[in-house]
C-alpha positions as CSV (number, residue, x, y, z in Angstrom):
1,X,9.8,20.1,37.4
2,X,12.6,17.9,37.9
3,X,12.7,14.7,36.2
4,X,13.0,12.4,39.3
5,X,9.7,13.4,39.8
6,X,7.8,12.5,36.7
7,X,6.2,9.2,36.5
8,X,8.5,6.1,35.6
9,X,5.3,5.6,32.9
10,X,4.8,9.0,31.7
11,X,9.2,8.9,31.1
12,X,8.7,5.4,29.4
13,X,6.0,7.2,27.1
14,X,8.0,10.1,26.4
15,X,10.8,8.6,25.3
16,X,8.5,6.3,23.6
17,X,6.8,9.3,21.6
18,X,10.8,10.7,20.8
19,X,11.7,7.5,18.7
20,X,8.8,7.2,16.9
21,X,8.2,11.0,15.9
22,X,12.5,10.6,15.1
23,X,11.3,7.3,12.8
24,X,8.5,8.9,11.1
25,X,10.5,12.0,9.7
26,X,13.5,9.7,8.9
27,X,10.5,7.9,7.1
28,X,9.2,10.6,5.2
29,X,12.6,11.3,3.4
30,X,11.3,8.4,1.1
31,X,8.8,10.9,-0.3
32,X,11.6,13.9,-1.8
33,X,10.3,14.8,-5.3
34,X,12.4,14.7,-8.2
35,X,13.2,17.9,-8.8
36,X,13.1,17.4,-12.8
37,X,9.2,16.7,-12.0
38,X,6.5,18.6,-14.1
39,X,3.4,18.9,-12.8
40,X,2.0,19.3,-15.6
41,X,2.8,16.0,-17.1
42,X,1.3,13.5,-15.2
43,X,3.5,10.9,-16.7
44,X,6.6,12.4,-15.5
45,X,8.8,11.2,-12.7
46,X,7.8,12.4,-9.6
47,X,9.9,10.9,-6.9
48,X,13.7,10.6,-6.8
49,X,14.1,7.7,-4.9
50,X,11.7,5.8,-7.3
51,X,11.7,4.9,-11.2
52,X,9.6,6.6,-13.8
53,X,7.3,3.5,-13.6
54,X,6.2,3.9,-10.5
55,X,2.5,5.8,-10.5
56,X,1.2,4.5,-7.4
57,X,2.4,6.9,-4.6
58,X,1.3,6.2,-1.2
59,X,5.1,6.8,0.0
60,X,3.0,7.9,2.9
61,X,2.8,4.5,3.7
62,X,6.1,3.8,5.2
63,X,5.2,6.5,8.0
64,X,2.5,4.5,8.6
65,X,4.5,1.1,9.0
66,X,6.7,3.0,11.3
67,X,3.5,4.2,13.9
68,X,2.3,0.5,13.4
69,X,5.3,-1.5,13.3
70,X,6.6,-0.2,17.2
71,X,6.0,-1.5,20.6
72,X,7.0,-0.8,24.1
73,X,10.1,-3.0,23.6
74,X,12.5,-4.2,20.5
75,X,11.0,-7.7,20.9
76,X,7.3,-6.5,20.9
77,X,8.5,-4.1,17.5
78,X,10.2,-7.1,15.7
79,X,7.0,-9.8,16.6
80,X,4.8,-6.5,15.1
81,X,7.2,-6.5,11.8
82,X,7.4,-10.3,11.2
83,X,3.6,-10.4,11.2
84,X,3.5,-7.6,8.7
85,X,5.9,-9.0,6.7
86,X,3.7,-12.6,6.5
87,X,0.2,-10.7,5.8
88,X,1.9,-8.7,2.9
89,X,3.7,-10.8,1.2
90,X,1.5,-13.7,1.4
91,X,-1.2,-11.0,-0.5
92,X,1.3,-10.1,-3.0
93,X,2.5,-13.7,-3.5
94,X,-1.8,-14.7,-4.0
95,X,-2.3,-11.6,-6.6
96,X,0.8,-12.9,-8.4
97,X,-0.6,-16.2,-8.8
98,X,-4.0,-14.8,-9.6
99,X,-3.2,-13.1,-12.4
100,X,-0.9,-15.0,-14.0
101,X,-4.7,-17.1,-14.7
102,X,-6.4,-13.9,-15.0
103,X,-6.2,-11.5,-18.2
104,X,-7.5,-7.8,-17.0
105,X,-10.0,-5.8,-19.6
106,X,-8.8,-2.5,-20.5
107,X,-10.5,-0.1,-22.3
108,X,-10.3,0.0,-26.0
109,X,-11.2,2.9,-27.8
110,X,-11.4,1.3,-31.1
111,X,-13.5,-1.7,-30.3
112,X,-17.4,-1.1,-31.8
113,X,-18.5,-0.6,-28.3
114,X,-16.1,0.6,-26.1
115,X,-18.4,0.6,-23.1
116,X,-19.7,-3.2,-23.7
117,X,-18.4,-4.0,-20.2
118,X,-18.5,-0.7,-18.0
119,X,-20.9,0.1,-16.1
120,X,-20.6,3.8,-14.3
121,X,-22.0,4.3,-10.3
122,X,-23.0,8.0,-10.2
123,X,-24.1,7.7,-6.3
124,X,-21.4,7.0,-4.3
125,X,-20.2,7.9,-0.6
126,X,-18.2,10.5,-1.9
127,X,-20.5,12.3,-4.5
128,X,-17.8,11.4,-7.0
129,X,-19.2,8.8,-9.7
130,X,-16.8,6.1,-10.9
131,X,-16.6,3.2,-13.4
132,X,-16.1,-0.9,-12.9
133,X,-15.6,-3.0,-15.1
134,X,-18.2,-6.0,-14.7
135,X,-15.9,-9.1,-16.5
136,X,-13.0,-8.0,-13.9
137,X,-15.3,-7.7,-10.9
138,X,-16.8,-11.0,-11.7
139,X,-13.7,-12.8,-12.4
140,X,-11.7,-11.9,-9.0
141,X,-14.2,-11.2,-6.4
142,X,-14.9,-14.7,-5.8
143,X,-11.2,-15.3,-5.4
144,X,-11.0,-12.2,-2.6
145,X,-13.7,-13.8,-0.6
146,X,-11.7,-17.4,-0.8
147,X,-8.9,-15.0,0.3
148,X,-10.4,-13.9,3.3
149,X,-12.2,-17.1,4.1
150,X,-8.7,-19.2,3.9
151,X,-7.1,-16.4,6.3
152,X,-9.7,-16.3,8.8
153,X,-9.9,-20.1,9.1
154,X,-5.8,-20.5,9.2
155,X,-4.0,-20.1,13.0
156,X,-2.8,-17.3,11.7
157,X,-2.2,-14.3,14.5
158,X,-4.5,-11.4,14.6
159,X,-2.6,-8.7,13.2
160,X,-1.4,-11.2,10.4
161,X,-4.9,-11.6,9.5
162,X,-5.5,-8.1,9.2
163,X,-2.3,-7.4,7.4
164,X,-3.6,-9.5,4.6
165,X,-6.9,-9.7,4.5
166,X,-6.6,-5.7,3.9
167,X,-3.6,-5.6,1.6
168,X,-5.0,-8.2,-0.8
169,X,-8.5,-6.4,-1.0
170,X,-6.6,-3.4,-1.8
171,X,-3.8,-4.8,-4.2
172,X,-6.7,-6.7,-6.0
173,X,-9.1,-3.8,-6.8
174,X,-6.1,-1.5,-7.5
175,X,-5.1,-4.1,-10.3
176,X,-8.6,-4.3,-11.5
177,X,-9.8,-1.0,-10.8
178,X,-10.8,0.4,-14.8
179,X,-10.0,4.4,-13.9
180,X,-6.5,6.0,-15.0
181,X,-5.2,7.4,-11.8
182,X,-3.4,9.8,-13.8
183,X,-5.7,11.4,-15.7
184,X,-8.8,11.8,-14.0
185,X,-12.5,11.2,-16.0
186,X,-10.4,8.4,-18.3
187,X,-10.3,4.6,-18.7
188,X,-7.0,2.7,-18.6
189,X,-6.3,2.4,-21.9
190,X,-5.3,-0.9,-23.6
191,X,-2.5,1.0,-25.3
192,X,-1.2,2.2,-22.4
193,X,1.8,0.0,-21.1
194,X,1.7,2.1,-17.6
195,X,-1.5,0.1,-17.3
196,X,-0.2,-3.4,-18.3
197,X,-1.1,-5.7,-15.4
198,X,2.7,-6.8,-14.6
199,X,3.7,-2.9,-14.7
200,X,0.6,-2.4,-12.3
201,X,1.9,-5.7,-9.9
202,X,6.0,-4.1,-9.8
203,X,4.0,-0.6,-8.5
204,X,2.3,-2.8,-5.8
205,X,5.3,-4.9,-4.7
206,X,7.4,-1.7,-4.4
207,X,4.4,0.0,-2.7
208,X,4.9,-2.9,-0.6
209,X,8.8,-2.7,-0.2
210,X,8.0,0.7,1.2
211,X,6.2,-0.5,3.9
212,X,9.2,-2.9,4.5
213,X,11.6,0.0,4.9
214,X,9.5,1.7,7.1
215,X,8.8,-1.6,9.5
216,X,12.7,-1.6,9.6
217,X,13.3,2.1,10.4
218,X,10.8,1.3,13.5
219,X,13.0,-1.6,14.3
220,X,16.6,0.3,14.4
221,X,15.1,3.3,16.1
222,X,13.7,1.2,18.6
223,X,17.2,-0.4,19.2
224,X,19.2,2.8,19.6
225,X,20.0,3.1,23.2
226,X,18.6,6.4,25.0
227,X,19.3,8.7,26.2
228,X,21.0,8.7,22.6
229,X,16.8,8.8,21.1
């Protein structure tokens, strides 16, 4: 079939689809392991673009920027990014602030009872049981519903609202979630510097940089002239 005679639309999306499956693999180079990585240290380096520091992963999420960041048009794709940008940062900047007033339990090991202030959920959605921490749930859930609150009552734009609403839920219980990502069945441990809440805040405002990159990739792809993409 000749091109003449496919829809004007069904071109449009086409070429559509082209630069954002071109943006998402361009994306996905973010995610190249070190190749020095053991897996059998969990503690080693793992990625080659990043530091030895960062634990978090989700490198998956710049993809994701990408497929949410574009529009039909380079005007609709940088309105989509700008919004992003507010909602995330505005989260980051709020968990910034919060814990510079809020000190984060860690488990202690040596302490008389280590378990004073953990309290393990064995029934969960995923038949996987898991521990919080009581002192740190206390302490910053009624700062998450403020959060929310403030955002949905501020003329803030839809997607805005949902860019931070969801990022500061998440950055929030990462922060004050008690388990070791890196060693499953454990506690963070107090000794553990990996752990310290500024390390744990530098993992989530690269995590956050990442998303960044990838709202920018959507933008430059979407400004490449076809039939070049």
């Amino acid at each position: 079939m000749s091109p003449h005679r496919l829809s004007a639309t069904f071109r449009f999306n086409a070429e559509l689809a082209l630069r954002v499956s071109f943006a998402v693999i361009i994306s996905s180079i973010i995610q190249t392991r070190d190749e020095a990585y053991d897996p059998s240290n969990a503690y080693d380096k793992k990625w080659l673009f990043f530091p030895d520091w960062y634990y978090l992963g989700g490198l998956s999420y710049c993809a994701i920027m990408v497929v949410f960041s574009m529009a039909f048009n380079v005007g609709g794709t940088i309105r989509e990014v700008c919004q992003g940008f507010f909602g995330v940062g505005v989260a980051l900047l709020y968990n910034y602030v919060l814990f510079a007033f809020i000190d984060v339990e860690r488990f202690d090991s040596q302490s008389d009872d280590p378990y004073k202030n953990y309290y393990k959920i064995n029934k969960a959605f995923n038949s996987s049981s898991y521990w919080i921490n009581v002192p740190n749930l206390v302490a910053t859930l009624p700062w998450i519903v403020a959060f929310t609150v403030a955002v949905m009552i501020l003329p803030f734009q839809l997607n805005t609202r949902k860019y931070a609403v969801g990022t500061n839920a998440y950055f929030t219980l990462t922060i004050i979630n008690p388990a070791n990502p890196l060693s499953s069945g454990h506690l963070k441990s107090i000794d553990d510097e990996l752990f310290d809440t500024s390390n744990i805040l530098r993992n989530l405002r690269t995590f956050a940089i990442v998303g960044v990159l990838g709202a920018l990739i959507s933008v430059v792809t979407m400004c490449i002239p076809y039939p070049i993409l």
